[in-house]
C-alpha positions, 0 to 999 in steps of 0.5 A: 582753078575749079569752076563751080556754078552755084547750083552744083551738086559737086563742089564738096566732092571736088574740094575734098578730091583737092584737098585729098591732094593738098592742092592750093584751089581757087573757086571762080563761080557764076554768083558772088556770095554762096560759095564764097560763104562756103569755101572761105580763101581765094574765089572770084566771080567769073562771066560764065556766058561771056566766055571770051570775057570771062577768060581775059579775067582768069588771065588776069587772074593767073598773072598774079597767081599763077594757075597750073589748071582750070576744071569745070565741075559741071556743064556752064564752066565747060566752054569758059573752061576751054576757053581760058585753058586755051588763053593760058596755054593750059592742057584741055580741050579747044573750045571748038570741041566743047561747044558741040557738048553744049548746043544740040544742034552742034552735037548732031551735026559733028555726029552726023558728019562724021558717021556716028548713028543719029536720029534725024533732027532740025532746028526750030524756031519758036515763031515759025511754024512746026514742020509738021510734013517732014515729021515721023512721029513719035518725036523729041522737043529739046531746048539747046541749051540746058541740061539734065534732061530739063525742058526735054518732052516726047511728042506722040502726035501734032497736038502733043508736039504743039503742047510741047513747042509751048510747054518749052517756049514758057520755060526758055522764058524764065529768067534762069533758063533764058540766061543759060541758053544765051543767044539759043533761047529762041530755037529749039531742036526736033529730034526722032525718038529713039527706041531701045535701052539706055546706058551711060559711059563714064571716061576719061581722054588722055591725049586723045585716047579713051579709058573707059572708066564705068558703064552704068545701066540704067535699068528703069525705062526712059520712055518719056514724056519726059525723061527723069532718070533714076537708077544708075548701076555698074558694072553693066550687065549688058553682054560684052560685044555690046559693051563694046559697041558702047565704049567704040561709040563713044569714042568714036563721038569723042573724036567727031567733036575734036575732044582731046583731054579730060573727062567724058559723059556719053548717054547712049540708046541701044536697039537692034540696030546699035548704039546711038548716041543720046548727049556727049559731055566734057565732064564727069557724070552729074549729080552725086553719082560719082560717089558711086566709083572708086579706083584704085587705093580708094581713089575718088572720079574727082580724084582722077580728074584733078590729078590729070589735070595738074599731070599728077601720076595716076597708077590705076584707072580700074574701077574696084569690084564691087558693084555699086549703084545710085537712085537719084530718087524722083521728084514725086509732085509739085509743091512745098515739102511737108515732111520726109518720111522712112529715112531711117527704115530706107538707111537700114536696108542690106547693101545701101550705103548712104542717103544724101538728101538735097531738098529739106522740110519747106523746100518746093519740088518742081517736077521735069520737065521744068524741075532740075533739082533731084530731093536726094540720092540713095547708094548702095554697094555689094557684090552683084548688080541685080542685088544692088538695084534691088536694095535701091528700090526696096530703100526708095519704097519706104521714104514718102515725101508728104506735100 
């Protein structure tokens, strides 16, 4: 059982994986129609807020087809994953563990108690007061609950912290936001900035054990205000103690959350004192920048996944040699697309790959921190990870996205 939520980037990638490997799937997703329309066969509509419901319905599921795993593809399906692996008796993680991947404030504080570097933070309460006396600026505002970096603002001072507070305080009001938050929508977290260069870890837990799978830089600084993030590039060009420092940090953070099994997505700072940890996952790395690996005989990360999931033999967990790299390209303004310019001219640089537009002509952007969804991603593949990130900001350069 694959848990797909409709706004997942990563549902063709994961059935490919599935069907790479003849596996007989059944998609349980957040909303009844779309992917019932795209993947015609087995599916069902699960509670993904209700988790203890939603896994009493994949049991029931399971007695009369009979499930030999449940993965989630992206952060929503997490904890009912957990949840109703631990209902069927399934590998995967506790869904103790899991929550520390989806609540900020739970992350920080099994962090914190078990000794992994970490900013100082509270949690607020939109009605109360900001605690302006116990603050050393610059500061993070952060919602608990959501992902990919939405709602997430640098403060500098108090007037930009309470521009923040409310910035945050309308977006938890939507619809959409308030029911992913759940019962966390009324707070939020406060966190200290933490400087230095930032880096992503893809792994996967086996038995409690780490392997690490890629290190990304992420060489455009994540400075803030807000915190898009656009170029992912492996190998990591960063020197090996401190690559080092990452994967044991990682692990380290792994086991203070109690997770055991499956997929790992660590974003960590680095500065002259160390590596700090910035979100932990139990899922794979988001968007479509897992196009950017590959293992063994062309295996694909989803691959991976499925076939540790279901105990399937995995010879190699070697990432090939080549350097590759992903741009998820900006969202560059507020409003209805126009036209999409340069497409042809970007595909034609040296080393890229392929462009995979999401967003299309009559599409609106919306910008972070509000905004969730990237118009796009550009690869490119080659021999050294200085040349691929070239070849992806040349491509970016020549798309203009007109209005």
């Amino acid at each position: 059982m694959l848990l797909i939520p409709t706004a997942s980037y990563r549902a063709p990638d994961f059935m490919s994986a599935a069907d790479k490997l003849g596996l007989d799937v059944v998609v349980a997703s957040d909303n009844d129609q779309p992917l019932a329309d795209m993947y015609p066969g087995r599916w069902l509509t699960l509670p993904y807020h209700d988790v203890e419901r939603g896994a009493q319905a994949v049991a029931r599921y399971a007695d009369s087809f009979p499930l030999d795993a449940v993965v989630a593809v992206d952060d929503p399906g997490t904890i009912l994953a957990a949840h109703a692996s631990a209902e069927l008796q399934l590998n995967g993680n506790t869904p103790e563990s899991v929550i520390g991947t989806r609540d900020k404030s739970e992350l920080r504080r099994a962090l914190e108690s078990h000794g992994v570097r970490s900013p100082s933070w509270q949690v607020c309460r939109f009605d109360d007061e900001p605690p302006l006396g116990q603050l050393e600026f610059p500061v993070v505002v952060k919602p608990l609950g959501l992902n990919g970096s939405r709602g997430v603002i640098r403060a500098n001072d108090e007037a930009s912290l309470r521009q923040a507070i409310e910035r945050l305080r309308r977006l938890l009001s939507t619809k959409s936001a308030a029911a992913e938050c759940g019962e966390l929508a009324d707070r939020f977290l406060i966190e200290g900035f933490i400087p230095g260069i930032e880096v992503a870890l893809e792994g996967l837990l086996r038995e409690g054990e780490l392997h690490t799978l890629a290190v990304f830089d992420k060489p455009d600084p994540l400075d803030g205000p807000f915190f898009e993030e656009t170029i992912y590039v492996t190998p990591s060009r960063l020197p090996e103690a401190q690559i080092d420092e990452v994967v044991a940090t990682a692990r380290k953070s792994a086991e203070a959350l109690g997770l055991q099994d499956g997929p790992l997505h660590a974003e960590l700072r680095l500065n002259e004192e160390g590596a700090w940890p910035v979100d932990v996952a139990a899922r794979t790395i988001g968007g479509l920048c897992a196009r950017t690996l590959r293992f063994g005989a062309g295996m694909s990360l989803e691959e991976i996944v499925l076939r540790h999931a279901i105990n399937a033999p995995l010879a190699s967990l070697n990432r090939e040699s080549t350097a590759a790299g992903v741009m998820m390209m900006p969202i560059v303004g507020r409003g209805r697309i126009r036209e999409i310019r340069g497409l042809d001219e970007a595909a034609a640089v040296p080393l890229i790959e392929e462009i995979e537009m999401e967003a299309r002509v009559g599409d609106v952007l919306v910008p972070l921190p509000e905004g969730a969804d990237y118009p796009g991603f550009i690869f490119a593949r080659g021999d050294d990870p200085a040349k691929v990130e070239s070849a992806l900001r040349e491509a970016w350069s020549k798309i203009e996205f007109v209005l």
